[in-house]
VEXLUMLUM-727338 format. One record per atom (N, C-alpha, C, O): x, y negated, z; residue in one letter. Coordinates in steps of 0.2 Angstrom, whole numbers, padded with zeros to 4 digits, always signed. Each point is the difference from the previous one (the first is absolute). Example, Ala and Ser with C-alpha at 12.3 -4.5 7.8 and 13.67 -1.06 7.14 Angstrom:
// residues 2
+0066+0028+0039A-0004-0006+0000A+0004-0006+0000A+0005+0001+0003A-0007-0006-0007S+0004-0006+0001S-0004-0005+0003S+0003-0006+0001S
// end
This chain:
// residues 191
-0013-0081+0018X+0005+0002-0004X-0001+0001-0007X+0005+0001-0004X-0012+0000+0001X+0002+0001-0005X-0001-0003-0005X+0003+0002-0005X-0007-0010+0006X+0003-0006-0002X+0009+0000-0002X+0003+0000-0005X+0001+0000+0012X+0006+0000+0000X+0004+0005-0006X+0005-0001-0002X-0009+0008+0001X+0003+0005-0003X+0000-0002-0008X+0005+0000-0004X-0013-0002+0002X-0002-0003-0005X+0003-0006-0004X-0002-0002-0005X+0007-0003+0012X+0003-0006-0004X+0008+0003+0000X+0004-0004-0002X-0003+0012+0004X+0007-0001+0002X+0002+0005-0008X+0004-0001-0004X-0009+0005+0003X+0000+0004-0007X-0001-0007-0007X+0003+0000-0006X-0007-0004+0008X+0002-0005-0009X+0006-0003+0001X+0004+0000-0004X-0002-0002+0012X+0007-0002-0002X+0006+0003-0001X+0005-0003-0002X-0005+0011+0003X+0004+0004-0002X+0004+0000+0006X+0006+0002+0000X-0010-0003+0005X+0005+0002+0008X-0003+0007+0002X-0006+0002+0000X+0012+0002+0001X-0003+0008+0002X+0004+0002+0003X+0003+0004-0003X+0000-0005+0008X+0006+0003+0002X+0001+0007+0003X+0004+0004+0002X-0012-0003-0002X-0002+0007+0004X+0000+0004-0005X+0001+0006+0001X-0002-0008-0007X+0001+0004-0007X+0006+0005-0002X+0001+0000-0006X+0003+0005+0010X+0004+0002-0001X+0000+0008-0006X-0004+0005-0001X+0010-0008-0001X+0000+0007-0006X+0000+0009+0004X-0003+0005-0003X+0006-0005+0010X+0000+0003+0004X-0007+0005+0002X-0005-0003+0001X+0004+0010-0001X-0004+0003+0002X+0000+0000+0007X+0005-0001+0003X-0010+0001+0000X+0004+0000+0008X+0000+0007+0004X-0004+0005-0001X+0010-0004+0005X+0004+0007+0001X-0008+0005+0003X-0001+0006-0001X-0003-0011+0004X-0004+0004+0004X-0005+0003-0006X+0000+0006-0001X-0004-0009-0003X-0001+0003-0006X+0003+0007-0004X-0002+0006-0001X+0009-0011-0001X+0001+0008-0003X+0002+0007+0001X+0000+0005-0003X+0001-0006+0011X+0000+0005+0005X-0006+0004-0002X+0001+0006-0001X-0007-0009+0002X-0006+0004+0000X-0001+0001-0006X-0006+0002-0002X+0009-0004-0002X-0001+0003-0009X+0004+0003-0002X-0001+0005-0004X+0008-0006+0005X+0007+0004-0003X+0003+0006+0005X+0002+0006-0002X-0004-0009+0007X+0005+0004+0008X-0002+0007+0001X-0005+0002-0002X+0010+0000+0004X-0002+0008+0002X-0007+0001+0002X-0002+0006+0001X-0002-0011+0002X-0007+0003+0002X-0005-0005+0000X-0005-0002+0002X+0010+0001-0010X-0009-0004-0004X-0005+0004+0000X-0001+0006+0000X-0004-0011+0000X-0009+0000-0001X+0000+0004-0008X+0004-0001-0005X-0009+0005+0005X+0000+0003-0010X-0004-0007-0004X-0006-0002+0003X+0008+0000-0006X-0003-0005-0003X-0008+0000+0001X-0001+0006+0000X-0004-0010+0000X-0005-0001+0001X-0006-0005-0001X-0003+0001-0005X+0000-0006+0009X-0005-0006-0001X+0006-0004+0005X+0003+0003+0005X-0002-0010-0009X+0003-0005+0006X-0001-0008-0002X+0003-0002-0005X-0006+0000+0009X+0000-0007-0001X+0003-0006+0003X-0002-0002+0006X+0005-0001-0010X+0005-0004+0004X-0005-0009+0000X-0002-0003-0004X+0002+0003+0009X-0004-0008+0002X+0006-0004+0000X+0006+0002+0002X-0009-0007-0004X+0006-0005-0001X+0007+0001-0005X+0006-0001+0001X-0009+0002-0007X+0006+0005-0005X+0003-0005-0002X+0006+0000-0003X-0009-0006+0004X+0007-0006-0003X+0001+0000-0008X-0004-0002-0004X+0010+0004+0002X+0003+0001-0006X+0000+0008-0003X+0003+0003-0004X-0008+0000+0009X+0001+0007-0003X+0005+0006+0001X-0001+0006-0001X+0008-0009+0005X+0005+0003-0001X-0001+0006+0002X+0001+0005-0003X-0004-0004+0009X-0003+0008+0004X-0003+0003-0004X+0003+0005-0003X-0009-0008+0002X-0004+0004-0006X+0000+0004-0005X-0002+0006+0000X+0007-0009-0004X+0002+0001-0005X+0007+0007+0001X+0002+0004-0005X+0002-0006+0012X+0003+0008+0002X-0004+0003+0001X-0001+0004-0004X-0004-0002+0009X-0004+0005+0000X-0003+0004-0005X+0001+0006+0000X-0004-0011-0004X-0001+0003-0008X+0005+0004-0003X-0002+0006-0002X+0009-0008+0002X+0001+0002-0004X+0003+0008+0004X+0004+0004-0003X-0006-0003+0008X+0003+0006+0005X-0007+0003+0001X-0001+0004+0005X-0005-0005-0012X-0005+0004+0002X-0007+0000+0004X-0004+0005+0002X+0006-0013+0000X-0006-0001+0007X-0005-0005-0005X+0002-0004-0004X-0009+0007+0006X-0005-0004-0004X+0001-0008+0004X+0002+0000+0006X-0003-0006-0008X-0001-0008+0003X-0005-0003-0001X-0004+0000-0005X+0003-0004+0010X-0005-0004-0001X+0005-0006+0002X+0005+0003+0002X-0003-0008-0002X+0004-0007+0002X-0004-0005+0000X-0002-0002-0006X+0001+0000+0012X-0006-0004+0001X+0004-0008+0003X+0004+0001+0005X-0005-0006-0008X+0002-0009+0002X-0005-0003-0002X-0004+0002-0004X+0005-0009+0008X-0005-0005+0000X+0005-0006-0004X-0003-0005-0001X+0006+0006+0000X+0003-0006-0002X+0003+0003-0010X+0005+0003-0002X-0011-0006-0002X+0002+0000-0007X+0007+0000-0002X+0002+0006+0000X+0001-0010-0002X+0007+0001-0002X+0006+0005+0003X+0006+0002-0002X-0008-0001+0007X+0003+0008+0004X-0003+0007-0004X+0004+0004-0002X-0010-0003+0001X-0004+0003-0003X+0004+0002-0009X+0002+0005-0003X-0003-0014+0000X+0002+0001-0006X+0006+0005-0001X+0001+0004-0004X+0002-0006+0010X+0008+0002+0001X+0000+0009-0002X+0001+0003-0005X-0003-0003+0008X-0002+0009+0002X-0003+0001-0006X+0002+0005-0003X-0006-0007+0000X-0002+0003-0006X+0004+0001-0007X-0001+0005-0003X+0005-0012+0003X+0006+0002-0002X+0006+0005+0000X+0004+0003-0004X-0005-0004+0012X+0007+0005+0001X-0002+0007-0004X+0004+0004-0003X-0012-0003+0004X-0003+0008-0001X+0002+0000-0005X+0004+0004-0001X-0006-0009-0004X-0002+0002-0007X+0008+0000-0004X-0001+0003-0005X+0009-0006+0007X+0004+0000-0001X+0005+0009+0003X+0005+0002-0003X-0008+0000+0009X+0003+0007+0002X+0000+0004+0001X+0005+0004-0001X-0011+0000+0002X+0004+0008+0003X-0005+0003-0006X-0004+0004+0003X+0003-0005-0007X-0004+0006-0004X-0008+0003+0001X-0003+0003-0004X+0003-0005+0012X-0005+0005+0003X-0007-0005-0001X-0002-0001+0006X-0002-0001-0012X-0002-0002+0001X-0007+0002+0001X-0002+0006-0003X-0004-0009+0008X-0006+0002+0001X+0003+0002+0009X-0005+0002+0003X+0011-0004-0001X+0001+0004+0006X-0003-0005+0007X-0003+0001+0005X+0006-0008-0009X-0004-0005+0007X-0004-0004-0004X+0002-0003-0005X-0008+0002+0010X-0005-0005-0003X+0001-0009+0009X+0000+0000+0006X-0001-0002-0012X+0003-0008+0002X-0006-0004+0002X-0004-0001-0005X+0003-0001+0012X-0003-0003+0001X+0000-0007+0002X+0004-0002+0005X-0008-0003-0007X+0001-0007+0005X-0006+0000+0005X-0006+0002-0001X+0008-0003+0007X-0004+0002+0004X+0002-0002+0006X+0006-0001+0000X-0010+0001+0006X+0002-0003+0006X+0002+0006+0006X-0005+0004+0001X+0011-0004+0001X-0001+0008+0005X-0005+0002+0006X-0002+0005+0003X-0001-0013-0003X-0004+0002+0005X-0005+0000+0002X-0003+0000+0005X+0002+0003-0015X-0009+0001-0001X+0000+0004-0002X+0002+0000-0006X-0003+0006+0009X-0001+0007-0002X-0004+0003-0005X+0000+0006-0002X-0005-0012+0000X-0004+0002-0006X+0005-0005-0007X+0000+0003-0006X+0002-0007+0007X+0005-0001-0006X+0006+0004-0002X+0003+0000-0006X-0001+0003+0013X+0004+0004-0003X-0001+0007-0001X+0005+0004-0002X-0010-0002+0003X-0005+0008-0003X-0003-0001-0003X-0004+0004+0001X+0001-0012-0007X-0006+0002-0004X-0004+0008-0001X+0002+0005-0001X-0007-0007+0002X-0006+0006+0000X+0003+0008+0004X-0002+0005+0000X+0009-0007+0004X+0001+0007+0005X+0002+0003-0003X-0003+0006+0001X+0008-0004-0008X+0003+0003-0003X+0005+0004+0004X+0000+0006+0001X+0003-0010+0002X+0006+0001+0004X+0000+0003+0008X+0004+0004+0002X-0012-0007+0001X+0002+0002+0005X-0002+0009+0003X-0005+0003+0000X+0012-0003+0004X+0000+0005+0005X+0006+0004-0005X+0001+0006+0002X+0004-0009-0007X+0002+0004-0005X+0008-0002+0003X+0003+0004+0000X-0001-0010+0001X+0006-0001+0000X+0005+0004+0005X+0000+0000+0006X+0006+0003-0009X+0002+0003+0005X+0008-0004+0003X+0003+0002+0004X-0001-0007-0007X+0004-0006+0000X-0002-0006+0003X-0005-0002-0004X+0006-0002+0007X-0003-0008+0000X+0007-0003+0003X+0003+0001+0005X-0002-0006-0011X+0006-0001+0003X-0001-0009-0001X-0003-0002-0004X+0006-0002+0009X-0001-0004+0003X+0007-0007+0000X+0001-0003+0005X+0002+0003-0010X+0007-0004+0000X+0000-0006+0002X+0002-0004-0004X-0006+0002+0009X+0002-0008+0001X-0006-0004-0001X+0000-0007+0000X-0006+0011-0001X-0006-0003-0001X-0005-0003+0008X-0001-0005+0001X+0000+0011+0003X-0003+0000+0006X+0003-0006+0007X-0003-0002+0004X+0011+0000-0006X+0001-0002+0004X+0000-0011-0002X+0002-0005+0003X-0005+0007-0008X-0003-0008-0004X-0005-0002+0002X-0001-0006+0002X-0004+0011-0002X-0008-0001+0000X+0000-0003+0009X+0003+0000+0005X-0008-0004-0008X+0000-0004+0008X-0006+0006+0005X-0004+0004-0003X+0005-0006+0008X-0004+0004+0005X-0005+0001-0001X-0002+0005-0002X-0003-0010+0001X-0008+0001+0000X-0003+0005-0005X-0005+0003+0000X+0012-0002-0004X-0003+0006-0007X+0005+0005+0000X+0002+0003-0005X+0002-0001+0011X+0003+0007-0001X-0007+0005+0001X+0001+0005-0003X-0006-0006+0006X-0004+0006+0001X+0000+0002-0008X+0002+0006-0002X-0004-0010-0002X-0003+0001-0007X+0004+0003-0004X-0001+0002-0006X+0009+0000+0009X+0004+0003-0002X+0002+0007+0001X+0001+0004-0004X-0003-0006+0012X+0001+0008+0003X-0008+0002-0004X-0001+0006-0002X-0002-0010+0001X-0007+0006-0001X+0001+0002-0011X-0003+0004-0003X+0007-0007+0001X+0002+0001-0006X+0003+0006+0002X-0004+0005-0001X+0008-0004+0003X+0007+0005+0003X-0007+0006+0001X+0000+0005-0004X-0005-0005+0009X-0003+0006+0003X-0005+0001-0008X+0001+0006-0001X-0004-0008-0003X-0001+0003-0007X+0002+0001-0002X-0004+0002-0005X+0008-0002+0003X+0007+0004-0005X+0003+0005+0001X+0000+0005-0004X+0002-0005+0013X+0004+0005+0001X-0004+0009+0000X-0006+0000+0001X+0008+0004-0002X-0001+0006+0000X+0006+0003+0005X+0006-0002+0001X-0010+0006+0002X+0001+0006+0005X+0007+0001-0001X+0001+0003-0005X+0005-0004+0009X+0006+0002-0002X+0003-0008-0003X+0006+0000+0001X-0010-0006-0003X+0005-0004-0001X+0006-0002+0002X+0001+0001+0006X+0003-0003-0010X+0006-0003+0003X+0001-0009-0001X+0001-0003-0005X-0002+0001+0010X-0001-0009+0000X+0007-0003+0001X+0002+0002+0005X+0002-0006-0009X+0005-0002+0002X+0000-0008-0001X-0003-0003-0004X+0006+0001+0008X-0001-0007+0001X+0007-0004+0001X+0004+0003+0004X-0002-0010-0006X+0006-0003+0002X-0004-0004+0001X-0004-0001-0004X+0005-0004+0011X-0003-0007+0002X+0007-0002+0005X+0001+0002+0006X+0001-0006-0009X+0004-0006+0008X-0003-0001+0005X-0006-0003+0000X+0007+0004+0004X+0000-0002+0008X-0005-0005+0000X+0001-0004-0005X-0006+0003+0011X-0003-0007+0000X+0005-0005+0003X+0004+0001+0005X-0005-0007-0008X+0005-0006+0001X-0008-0006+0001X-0006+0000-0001X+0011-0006+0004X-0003-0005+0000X-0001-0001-0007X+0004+0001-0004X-0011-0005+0002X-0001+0001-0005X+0007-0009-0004X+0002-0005+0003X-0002+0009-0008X+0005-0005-0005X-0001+0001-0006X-0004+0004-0002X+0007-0006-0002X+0001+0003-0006X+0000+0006-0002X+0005+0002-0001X-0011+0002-0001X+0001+0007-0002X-0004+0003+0004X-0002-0003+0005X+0002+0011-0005X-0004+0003+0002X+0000+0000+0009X+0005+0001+0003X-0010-0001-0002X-0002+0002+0008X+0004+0004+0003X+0005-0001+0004X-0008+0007-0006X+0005+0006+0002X-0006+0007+0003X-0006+0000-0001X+0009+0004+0004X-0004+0005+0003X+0003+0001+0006X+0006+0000+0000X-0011+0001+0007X+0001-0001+0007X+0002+0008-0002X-0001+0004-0004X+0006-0002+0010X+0001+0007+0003X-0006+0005-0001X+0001+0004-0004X-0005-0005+0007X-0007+0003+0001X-0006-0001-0002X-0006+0003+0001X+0007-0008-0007X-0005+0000-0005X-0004+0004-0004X-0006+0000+0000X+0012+0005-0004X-0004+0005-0005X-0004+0003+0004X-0006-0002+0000X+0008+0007+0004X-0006+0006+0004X-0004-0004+0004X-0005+0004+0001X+0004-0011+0002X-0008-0003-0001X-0003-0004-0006X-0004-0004+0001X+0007+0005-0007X-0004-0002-0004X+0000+0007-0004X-0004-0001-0005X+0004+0005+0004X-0001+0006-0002X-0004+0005+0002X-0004+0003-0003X+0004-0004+0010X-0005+0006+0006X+0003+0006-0001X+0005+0002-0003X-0010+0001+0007X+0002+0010-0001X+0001+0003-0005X-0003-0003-0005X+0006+0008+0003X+0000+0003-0006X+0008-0001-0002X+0002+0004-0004X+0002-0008+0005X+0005-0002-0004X+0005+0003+0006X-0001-0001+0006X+0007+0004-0009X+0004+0001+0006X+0007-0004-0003X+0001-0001-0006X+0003-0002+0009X+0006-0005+0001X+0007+0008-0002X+0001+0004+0004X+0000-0006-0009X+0007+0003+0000X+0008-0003+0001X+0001-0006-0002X+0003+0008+0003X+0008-0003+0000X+0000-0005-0004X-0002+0002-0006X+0003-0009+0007X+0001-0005-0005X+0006+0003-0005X+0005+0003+0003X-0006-0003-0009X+0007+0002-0003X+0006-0003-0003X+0005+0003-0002X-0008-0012+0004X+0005-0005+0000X-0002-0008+0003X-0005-0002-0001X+0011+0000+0003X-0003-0007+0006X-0003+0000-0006X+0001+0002-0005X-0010-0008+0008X-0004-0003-0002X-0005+0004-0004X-0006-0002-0001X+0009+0009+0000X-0009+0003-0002X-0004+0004+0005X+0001+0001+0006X-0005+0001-0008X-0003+0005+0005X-0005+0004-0006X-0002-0002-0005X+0001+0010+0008X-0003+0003-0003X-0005+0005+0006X+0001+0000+0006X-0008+0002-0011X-0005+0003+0003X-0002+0004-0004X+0001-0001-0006X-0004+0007+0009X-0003+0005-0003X-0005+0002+0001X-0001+0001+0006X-0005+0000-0009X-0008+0000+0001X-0001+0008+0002X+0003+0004-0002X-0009-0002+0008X+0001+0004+0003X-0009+0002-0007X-0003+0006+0000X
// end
């Protein structure tokens, strides 16, 4: 996929790109029983859109992509919006190398967000470990893990998906499954 992600950003195809925050998000930022602002890093930041709300609602960032002109995007968006500069540092980097995406262990054990919009359910099977294990050095005690992945489908066009029962064995012990908070996400909390 990310060949595909990487030819689909030069020709200005995104459709996944939307202006929209997604509800389950701002729930746990705006909503009566948001998280206090904290460490959060969004894998697979795309164009930055998350990021760049988090920040500007006070959450330190890391926004981590593999795909350069996604990256660019995000860098732009930062340096055009919230003021809050110094708040997210931007990485190109693969999610499912947990040393690229924590050079020298800065981060880990610190993140108290991990948010997951459409990333996890691209990655082809043989390297979800590398992502749960991205996900297990980041999170801190208390994390909040949220994830949007489409259903697994025969493969076609676009992302794979995620089986029912996937997250909690690629995750293991420690994570508990909370109430989806809308078709196609799922959320976890680090015990």
């Amino acid at each position: 996929m990310r060949t595909t992600y990487r030819a689909l950003y030069r020709l200005g195809i995104t459709p996944w790109d939307t202006e929209a925050i997604p509800a389950p998000l701002a729930a746990i930022v705006e909503g009566p029983t948001a998280l206090p602002p904290g460490v959060a890093v969004d894998l697979g930041c795309g164009t930055g859109r998350q990021a760049v709300y988090l920040a500007a609602n006070g959450w330190t960032v890391t926004g981590v992509d593999a795909t350069p002109q996604a990256l660019a995007a995000a860098r732009a968006r930062d340096a055009a919006g919230t003021g809050e500069t110094g708040r997210i540092q931007w990485r190109l980097a693969d999610v499912t190398d947990p040393a690229q995406v924590n050079p020298g262990g800065r981060i880990t054990g610190t993140a108290t967000l991990v948010l997951d919009n459409g990333c996890l359910h691209g990655i082809a099977e043989a390297l979800r470990p590398g992502w749960a294990a991205t996900v297990q050095t980041l999170a801190a005690p208390g994390c909040l893990l949220l994830i949007r992945g489409v259903p697994r489908r025969r493969r076609s066009i676009g992302p794979t998906g995620l089986a029912p029962d996937e997250l909690p064995d690629l995750l293991g012990t420690g994570w508990d499954r909370l109430l989806s908070p809308a078709p196609v996400w799922h959320c976890y909390t680090r015990r």
